[in-house]
N, C-alpha and C positions, 0 to 999 in steps of 0.2 A: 138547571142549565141543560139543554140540549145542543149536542152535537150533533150534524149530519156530517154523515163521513161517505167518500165515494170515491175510486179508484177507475185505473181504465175507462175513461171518458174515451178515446181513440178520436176524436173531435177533429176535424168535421169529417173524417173518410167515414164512421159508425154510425153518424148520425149529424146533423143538420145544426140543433138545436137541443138544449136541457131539455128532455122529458119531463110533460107534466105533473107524470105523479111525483117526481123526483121535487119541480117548482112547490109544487102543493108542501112540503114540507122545507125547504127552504123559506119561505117565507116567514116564520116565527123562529129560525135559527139563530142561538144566539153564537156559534161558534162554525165553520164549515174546515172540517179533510180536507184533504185530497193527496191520496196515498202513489199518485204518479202515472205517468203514460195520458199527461193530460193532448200531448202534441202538439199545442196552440197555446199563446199565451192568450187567446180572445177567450179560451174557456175560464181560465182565472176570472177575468174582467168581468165574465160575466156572471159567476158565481160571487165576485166581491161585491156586488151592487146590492146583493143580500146580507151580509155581515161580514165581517172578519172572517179573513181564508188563507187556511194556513198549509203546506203541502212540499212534498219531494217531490226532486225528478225520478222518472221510468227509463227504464230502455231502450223507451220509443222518445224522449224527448230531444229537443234540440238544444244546442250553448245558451239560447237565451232563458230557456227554464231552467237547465241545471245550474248556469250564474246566478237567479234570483231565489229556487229555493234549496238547491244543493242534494246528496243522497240520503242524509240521515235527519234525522230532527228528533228532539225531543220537547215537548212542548208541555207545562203545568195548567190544570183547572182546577181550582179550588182545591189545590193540597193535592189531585193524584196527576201523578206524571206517566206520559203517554208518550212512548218511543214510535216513530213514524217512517218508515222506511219501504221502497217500492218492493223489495224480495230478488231481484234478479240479480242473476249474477252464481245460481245455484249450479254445480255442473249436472242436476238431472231435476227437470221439472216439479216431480213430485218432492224435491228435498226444499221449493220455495218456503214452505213456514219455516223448516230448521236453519234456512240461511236467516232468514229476515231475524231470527231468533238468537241466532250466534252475533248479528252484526251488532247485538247493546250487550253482549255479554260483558259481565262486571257492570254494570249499569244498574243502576234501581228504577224498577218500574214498577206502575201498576198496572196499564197496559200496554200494549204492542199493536198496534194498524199495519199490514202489510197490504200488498195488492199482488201483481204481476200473474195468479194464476186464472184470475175472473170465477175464482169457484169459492161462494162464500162459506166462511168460517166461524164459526162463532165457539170457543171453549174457554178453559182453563187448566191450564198447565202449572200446578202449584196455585202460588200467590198471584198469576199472572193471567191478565185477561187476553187473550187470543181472538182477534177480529181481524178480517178479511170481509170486506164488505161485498164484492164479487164488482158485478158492470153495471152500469146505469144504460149502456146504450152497446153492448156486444157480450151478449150471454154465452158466445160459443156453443159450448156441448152443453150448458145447465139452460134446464126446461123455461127458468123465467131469467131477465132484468132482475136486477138488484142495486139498493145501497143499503149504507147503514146508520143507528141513532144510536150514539152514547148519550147516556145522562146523567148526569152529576143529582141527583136529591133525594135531601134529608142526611146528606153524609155519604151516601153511597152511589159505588160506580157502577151502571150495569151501558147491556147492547143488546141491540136485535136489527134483526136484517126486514127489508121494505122488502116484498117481491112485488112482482107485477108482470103482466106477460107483452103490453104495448107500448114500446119505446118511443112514440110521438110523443 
């Protein structure tokens, strides 16, 4: 199973349109993120034309995305569950992982998707997978564009981040 996961879209003030390299791998996705700050509910729309899209709101969204997919989620693939949450709401920047990370405390997970900093992450914290997938379309201070692929096979979970340096 492949997940594409992707966060901070900032749609349409960042960018116009889904980035191709970003389409290039939507297209055989069997699941898609979206960890929040999509701003637009025409970005859903147009990531759902690819598969199933599942995602929170950001701090940048409006009533109608936080009504449709709300701050937290926790979502199951094939027996590993994956807590979804945008990370804001931290009272100091750098503390976004440990917020997004407190907000499923008591929670079982196998992993955790945050967004809100655009600076990808990829670890493990214990038993726990830590993914930050960064920007697809507003890199800020990080050198490239980013999303991210979970995969679900053979029984196991892993990730790894897409970079790229041209957001068309």
């Amino acid at each position: 199973m492949k997940i594409v996961v992707v966060s901070d879209t900032h749609m349409p003030r960042m960018n116009k349109k889904l980035p191709e390299r970003l389409i290039r791998e939507l297209v055989n996705a069997d699941e898609i993120i979206h960890a929040g700050d999509w701003t637009n509910l025409a970005v859903y729309e147009e990531l759902a034309k690819y598969t199933t899209t599942h995602g929170v709101a950001g701090n940048n969204d409006g009533e109608d995305i936080i009504k449709q997919f709300g701050y937290r989620k926790v979502l199951k693939f094939e027996g590993y569950r994956i807590g979804i949450v945008h990370g804001h709401g931290a009272v100091k920047r750098k503390a976004t992982e440990s917020h997004a990370i407190d907000t499923f405390k008591g929670v079982r997970l196998d992993a955790l998707v945050y967004g809100h900093s655009h600076i990808p992450v990829l670890k493990r914290i214990g038993g726990l997978l830590v993914f930050n997938p960064g920007s697809p379309t507003d890199k800020r201070r990080q050198s490239l564009y980013s999303f991210g692929i979970l995969r679900v096979e053979e029984g196991l979970l892993s990730a790894k981040h897409v970079f790229y340096s041209d957001k068309t």
